[in-house]
N, C-alpha and C positions, 0 to 999 in steps of 0.2 A: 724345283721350278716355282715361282711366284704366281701369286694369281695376275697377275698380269700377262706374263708367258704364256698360263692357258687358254685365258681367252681369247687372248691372240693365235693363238695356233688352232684355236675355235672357228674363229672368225674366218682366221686367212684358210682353212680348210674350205668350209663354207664358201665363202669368194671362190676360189677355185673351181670348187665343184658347178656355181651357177653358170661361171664362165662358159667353161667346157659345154655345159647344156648347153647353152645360147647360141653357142660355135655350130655344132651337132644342129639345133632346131634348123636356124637360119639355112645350113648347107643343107638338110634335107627338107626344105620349103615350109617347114613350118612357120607357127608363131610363138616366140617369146611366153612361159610364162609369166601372170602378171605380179608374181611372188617376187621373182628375177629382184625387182624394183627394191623391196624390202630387205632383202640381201644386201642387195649393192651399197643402200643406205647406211644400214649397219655396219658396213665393213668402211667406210668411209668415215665415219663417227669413232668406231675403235680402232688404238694403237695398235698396230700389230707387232708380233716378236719378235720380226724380221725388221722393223724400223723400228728399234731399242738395240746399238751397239750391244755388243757385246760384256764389254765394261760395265756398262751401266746397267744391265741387267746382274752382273754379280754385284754391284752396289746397292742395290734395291733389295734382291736376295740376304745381303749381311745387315742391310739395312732395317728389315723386317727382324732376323734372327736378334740383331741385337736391344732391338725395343724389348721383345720377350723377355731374353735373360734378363735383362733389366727391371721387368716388369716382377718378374718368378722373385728375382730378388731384392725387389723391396718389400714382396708380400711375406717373403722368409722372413725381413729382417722386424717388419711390423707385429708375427706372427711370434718370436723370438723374442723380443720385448716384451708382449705381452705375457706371456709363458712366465719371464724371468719378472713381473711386478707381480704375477699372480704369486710364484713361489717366496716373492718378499714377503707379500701380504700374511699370506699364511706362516710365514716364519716366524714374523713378529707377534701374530696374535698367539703361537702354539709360545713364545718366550713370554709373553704378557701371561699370559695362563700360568706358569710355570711357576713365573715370580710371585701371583697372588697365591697360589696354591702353598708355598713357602711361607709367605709371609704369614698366610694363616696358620699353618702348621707350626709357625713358630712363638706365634700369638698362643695357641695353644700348648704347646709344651709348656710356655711360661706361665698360663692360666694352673695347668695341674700341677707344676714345681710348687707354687705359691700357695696353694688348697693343700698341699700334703707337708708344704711346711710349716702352715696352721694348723693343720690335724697333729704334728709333730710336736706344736710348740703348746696345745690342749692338754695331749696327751701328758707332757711333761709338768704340764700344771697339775692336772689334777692326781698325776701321782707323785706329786709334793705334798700333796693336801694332806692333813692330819687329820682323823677322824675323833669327835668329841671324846668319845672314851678315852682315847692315849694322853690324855690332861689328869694331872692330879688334884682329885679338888682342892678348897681351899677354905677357910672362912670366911672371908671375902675378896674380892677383886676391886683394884684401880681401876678407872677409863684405859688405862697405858696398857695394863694386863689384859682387856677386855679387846682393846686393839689388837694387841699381839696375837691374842691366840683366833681372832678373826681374819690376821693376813696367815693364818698357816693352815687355814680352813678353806678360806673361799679362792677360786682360783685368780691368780694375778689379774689376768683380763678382765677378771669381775668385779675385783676388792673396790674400786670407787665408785663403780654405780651401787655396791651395797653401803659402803659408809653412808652415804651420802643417802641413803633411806635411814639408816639407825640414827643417822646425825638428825636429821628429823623429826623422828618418831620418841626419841628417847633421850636425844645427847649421851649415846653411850653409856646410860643407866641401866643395868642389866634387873635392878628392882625398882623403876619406874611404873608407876600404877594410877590408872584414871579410875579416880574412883565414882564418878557419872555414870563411865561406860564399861568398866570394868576389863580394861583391857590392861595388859600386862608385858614387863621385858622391854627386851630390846626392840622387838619390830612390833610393839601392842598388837602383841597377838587378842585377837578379839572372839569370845574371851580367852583368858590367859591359860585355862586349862585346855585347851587344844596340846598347846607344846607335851602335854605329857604322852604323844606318839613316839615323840623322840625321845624320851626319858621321865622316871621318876621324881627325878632333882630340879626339872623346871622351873621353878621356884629361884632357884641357888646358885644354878651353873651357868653361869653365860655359854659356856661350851655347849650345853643340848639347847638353849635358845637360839644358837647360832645353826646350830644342826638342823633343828626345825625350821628354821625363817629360810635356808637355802633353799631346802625342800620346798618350801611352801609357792617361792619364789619362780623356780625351778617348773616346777608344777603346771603353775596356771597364768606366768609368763614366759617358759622358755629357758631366762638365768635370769639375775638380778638387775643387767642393765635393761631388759625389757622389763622388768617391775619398775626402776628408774624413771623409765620411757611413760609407760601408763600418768607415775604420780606425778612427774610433771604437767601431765596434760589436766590429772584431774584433783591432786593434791591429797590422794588417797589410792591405795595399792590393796 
């Protein structure tokens, strides 16, 4: 039943019930409650159930139910949209996470491939490298001879930041000597008899001069292209 049926059947109770009273006062010589009034009023201001067809009380009735369902469902359907942008949302951020996580992961695979294919490609130089002793001496050596047996010394990745100090310091004169400062060899070593760490023949062999100058190089730059590095900046190493 509608709230309108109720109250009409409120009302028209009500009305009824005054009536009766009034009936009753009047035949047993009374008077009128002055409430009566207030009733009456009301009941004349409200529709009552009984003047609402039939019909049109079950139209009001479907009429009401149907705003509801309608109501219920557009709160589902606003409710379910929302639902379904939140679960976008979060889809895309957990694939965006995914991707960067990837990417770096892949960033990094190719960081340590490249680190151990340098460590690979060290490794391979310096056990190329010939150690001064496996050289036969000689009575003396060319510039060309002096080259030589310094690309089978110093590792490939190194060989032209060291020429390019002995180019220098020497032009490749393995008995090159300032006689100012008394510095000697291929890299003036200063003075000359240092080299005799690496050897007795210091003097003779550009092999243990070379031995020594890596070492030296090695040492207290790292490898030769940071000795490089320095005497560029200061034209002394």
């Amino acid at each position: 039943m509608s709230r309108i049926s109720v109250r009409g059947f409120a009302v028209a109770s009500a009305t009824a019930v005054t009536t009766v009273g009034a009936v009753v006062g009047v035949a047993a010589g009374g008077t009128p409650a002055a409430d009566d009034n207030n009733f009456e009023a009301a009941a004349a201001d409200t529709t009552l159930l009984a003047d609402i067809p039939a019909g049109q009380q079950a139209q009001v009735q479907t009429a009401s139910l149907t705003q509801q369902a309608d109501a219920q469902a557009s709160a589902a359907d606003a409710a379910a949209k929302k639902s379904a942008e939140e679960s976008a949302r979060l889809q895309a951020a957990k694939d965006a996470k995914s991707k960067k996580q990837a990417a770096e992961d892949r960033i990094e695979a190719e960081r340590e491939a490249e680190a151990k294919k340098k460590e690979e490609a060290e490794r391979a130089s310096r056990s190329s490298v010939r150690d001064a002793s496996s050289f036969s001496a000689q009575g003396s050596y060319s510039v060309a001879d002096v080259q030589a047996m310094a690309r089978q010394m110093v590792p490939a990745d190194q060989f032209q930041c060291f020429s390019n100090i002995v180019n220098h310091e020497s032009t490749w004169n393995y008995r090159a000597s300032n006689p100012s400062s008394g510095a000697y060899g291929l890299m003036q070593a200063l003075p000359g008899s240092k080299m005799s760490s690496a050897g007795a023949d210091w003097q003779t062999n550009p092999a243990t001069q070379i031995k020594w100058g890596l070492s030296y190089m090695d040492g207290r730059y790292g490898s030769p292209c940071g000795a490089w590095s320095f005497w560029q900046a200061n034209n002394w190493y």
